[in-house]
N, C-alpha and C positions, 0 to 999 in steps of 0.2 A: 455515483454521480459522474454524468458524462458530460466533458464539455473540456477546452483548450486552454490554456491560461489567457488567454486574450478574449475565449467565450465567458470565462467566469468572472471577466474582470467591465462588464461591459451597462451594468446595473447594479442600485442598491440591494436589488432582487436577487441576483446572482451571486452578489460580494458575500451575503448574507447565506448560500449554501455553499460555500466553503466552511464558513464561520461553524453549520449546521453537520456536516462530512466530520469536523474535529471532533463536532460533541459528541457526534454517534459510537466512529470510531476510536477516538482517541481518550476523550474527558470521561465516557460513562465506563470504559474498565479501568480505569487508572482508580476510579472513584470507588466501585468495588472492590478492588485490591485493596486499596488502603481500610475498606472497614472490615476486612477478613482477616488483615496481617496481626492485629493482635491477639484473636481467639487462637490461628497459628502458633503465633511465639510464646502463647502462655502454656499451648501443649508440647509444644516442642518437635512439632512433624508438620508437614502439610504440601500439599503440591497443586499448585497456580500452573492452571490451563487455558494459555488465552491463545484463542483465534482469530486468524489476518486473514493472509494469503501467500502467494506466492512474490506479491505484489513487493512484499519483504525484500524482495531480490532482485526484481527487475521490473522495471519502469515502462509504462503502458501508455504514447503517444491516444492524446484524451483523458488520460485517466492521473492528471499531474498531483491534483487535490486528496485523491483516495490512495493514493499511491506515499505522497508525502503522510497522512495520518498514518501510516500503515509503519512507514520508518519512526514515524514518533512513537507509536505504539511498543514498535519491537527495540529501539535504542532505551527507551526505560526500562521496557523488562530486563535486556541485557546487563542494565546496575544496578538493577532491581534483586537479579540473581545472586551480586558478587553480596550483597548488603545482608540477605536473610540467610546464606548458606550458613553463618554460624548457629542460626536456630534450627536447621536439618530443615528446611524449606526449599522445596525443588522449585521452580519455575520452567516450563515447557511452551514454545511460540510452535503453534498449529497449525502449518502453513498450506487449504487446499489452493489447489488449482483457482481461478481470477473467475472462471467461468462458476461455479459451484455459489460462489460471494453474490454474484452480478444476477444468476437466473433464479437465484431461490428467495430473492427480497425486489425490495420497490427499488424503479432505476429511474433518475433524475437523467432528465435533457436539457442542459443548459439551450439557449437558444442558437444556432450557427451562424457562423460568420463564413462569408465569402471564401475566403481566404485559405480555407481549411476544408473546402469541397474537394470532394474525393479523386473529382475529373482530374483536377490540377494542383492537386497535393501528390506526392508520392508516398506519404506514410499511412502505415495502416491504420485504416479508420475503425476503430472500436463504434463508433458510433453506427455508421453501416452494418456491422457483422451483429450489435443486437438489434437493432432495426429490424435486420433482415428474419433474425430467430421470434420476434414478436411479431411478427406481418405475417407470417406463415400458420398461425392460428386464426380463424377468423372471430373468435372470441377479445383479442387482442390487438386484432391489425389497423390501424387508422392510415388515412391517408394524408399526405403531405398539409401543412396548413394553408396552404393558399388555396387549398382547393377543400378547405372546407365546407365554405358557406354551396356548396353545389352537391353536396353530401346529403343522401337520400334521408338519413336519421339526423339531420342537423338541426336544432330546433330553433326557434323564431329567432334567437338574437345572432345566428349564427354560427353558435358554438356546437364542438360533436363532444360525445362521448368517447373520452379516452383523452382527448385534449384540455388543457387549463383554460379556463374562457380568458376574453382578451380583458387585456389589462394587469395581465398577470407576467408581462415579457414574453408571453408564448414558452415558458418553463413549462415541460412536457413531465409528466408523472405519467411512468408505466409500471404496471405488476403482470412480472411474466408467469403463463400458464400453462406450464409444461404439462406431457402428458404423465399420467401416475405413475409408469413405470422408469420412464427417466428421472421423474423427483425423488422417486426411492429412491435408484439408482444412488445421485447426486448427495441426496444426506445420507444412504448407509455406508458412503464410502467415508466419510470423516466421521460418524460416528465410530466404524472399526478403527480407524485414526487413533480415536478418544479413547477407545477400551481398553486396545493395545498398549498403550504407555500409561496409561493414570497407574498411580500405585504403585507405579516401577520404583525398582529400589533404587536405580540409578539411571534416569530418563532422560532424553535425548535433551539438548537446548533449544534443538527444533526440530519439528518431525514434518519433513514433506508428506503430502496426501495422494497420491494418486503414480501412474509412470509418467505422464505428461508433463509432471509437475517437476519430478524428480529428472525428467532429462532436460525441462527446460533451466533449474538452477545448475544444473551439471555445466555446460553450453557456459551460461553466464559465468560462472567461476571460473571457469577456465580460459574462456574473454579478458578476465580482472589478471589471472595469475600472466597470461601472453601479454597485457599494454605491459605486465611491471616490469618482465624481464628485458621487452626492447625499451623500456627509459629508464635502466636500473641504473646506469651510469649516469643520467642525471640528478635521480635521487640521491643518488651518495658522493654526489660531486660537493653537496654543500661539507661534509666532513674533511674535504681537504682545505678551505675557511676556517675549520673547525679546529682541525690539528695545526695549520701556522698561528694561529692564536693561543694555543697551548703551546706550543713551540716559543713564539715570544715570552709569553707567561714567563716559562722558565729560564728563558736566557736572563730577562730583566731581574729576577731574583737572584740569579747567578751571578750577574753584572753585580749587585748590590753586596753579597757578602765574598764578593772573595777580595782579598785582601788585594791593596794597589802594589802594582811594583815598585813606586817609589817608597 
């Protein structure tokens, strides 16, 4: 799902594919975990393979909604891991590339707001960049909505094919249609992903999928470990609050049993 927080916050229609981004990604493996956990714990092995993204790690200006299920997704598994390890139950988060997620299913277009055009925004528009990968097919390519109704296949009420007729918020539903060799491409690289670790005796907590992938969460961690070290001394400034209050602590108990000099 594409769209800004201010794009998906702009109709009942919109409010409602957030609501839909949880279900998909978030509610419907959560849902399946839980009705696989007890055939699991009554054998006493088992290994939970669920797939995100990369999205797990780093945040995709447009992509605020799918990016937040993605941490919902991977923060449950994460306690999810600590809870079933006493029944020898692995849990592995399969993280491809953002691209692999977005070109191999249906991709929702929130509708755009001003504010968030690409002239006079500075940030990368994920919107643009599949736009662009869908227009480049002419099986797929639509043209802007305002220039629908002048669209050679547009039919009497003015809707085209490819777009949501009106009445709908102008919520764009695309299915992108890559050529055959790049859709292999694209699923046999997380398939080998999946073959690679299933069944390991001792599998990763999370297995990146691709180089792209793995040098873009590289980058970001080491982003996270450089802010900590230049505010490391604000973080640990609260323990010295920490230790004069322990330091009172024990004076006042100190104060209390030692005997007075009179």
């Amino acid at each position: 799902m594409i769209g800004t927080v201010e794009e998906l916050s702009t109709s009942p229609a919109t409010r409602n594919l957030v609501r839909d981004q949880f279900e998909t990604i978030f509610f419907s493996q959560v849902n399946f975990i839980k009705a696989a956990l007890p055939q699991f714990r009554a054998q006493h092995t088992g290994h939970i393979i669920i797939l995100t993204s990369i999205g797990g790690h780093i945040g995709t200006p447009g992509m605020s909604i799918y990016t937040a299920a993605t941490w919902a997704l991977e923060g449950f598994c994460d306690s999810l891991a600590y809870e079933i390890a006493p029944f020898n139950i692995k849990v592995t988060i399969v993280q491809p590339n953002k691209e692999i997620q977005s070109l191999t299913n249906k991709i929702i277009f929130a509708p755009p707001l001003p504010y968030y055009d690409s002239e006079i925004n500075p940030a990368p528009s994920i919107r643009d960049m599949l736009t662009n990968v869908l227009n480049t097919n002419p099986d797929t390519a639509i043209e802007p909505p305002s220039f629908a109704s002048h669209h050679s296949n547009a039919s009497d009420d003015g809707s085209v094919p490819g777009l949501v007729p009106p009445g709908n918020d102008e919520i764009q539903y695309r299915y992108p249609r890559l050529p055959p060799a790049a859709l292999d491409r694209l699923v046999m690289e997380t398939v080998h992903a999946l073959t690679a670790i299933g069944g390991h005796e001792n599998p990763p907590a999370r297995h990146i999928v691709g180089f792209e992938g793995s040098i873009a969460v590289k980058e970001k961690l080491k982003t996270v470990t450089e802010e900590l070290e230049d505010f490391v001394e604000a973080s640990l400034a609260v323990d010295i609050f920490e230790s004069e209050l322990k330091a009172e602590a024990r004076e006042g108990r100190s104060a209390v049993v030692t005997p007075s000099a009179g």
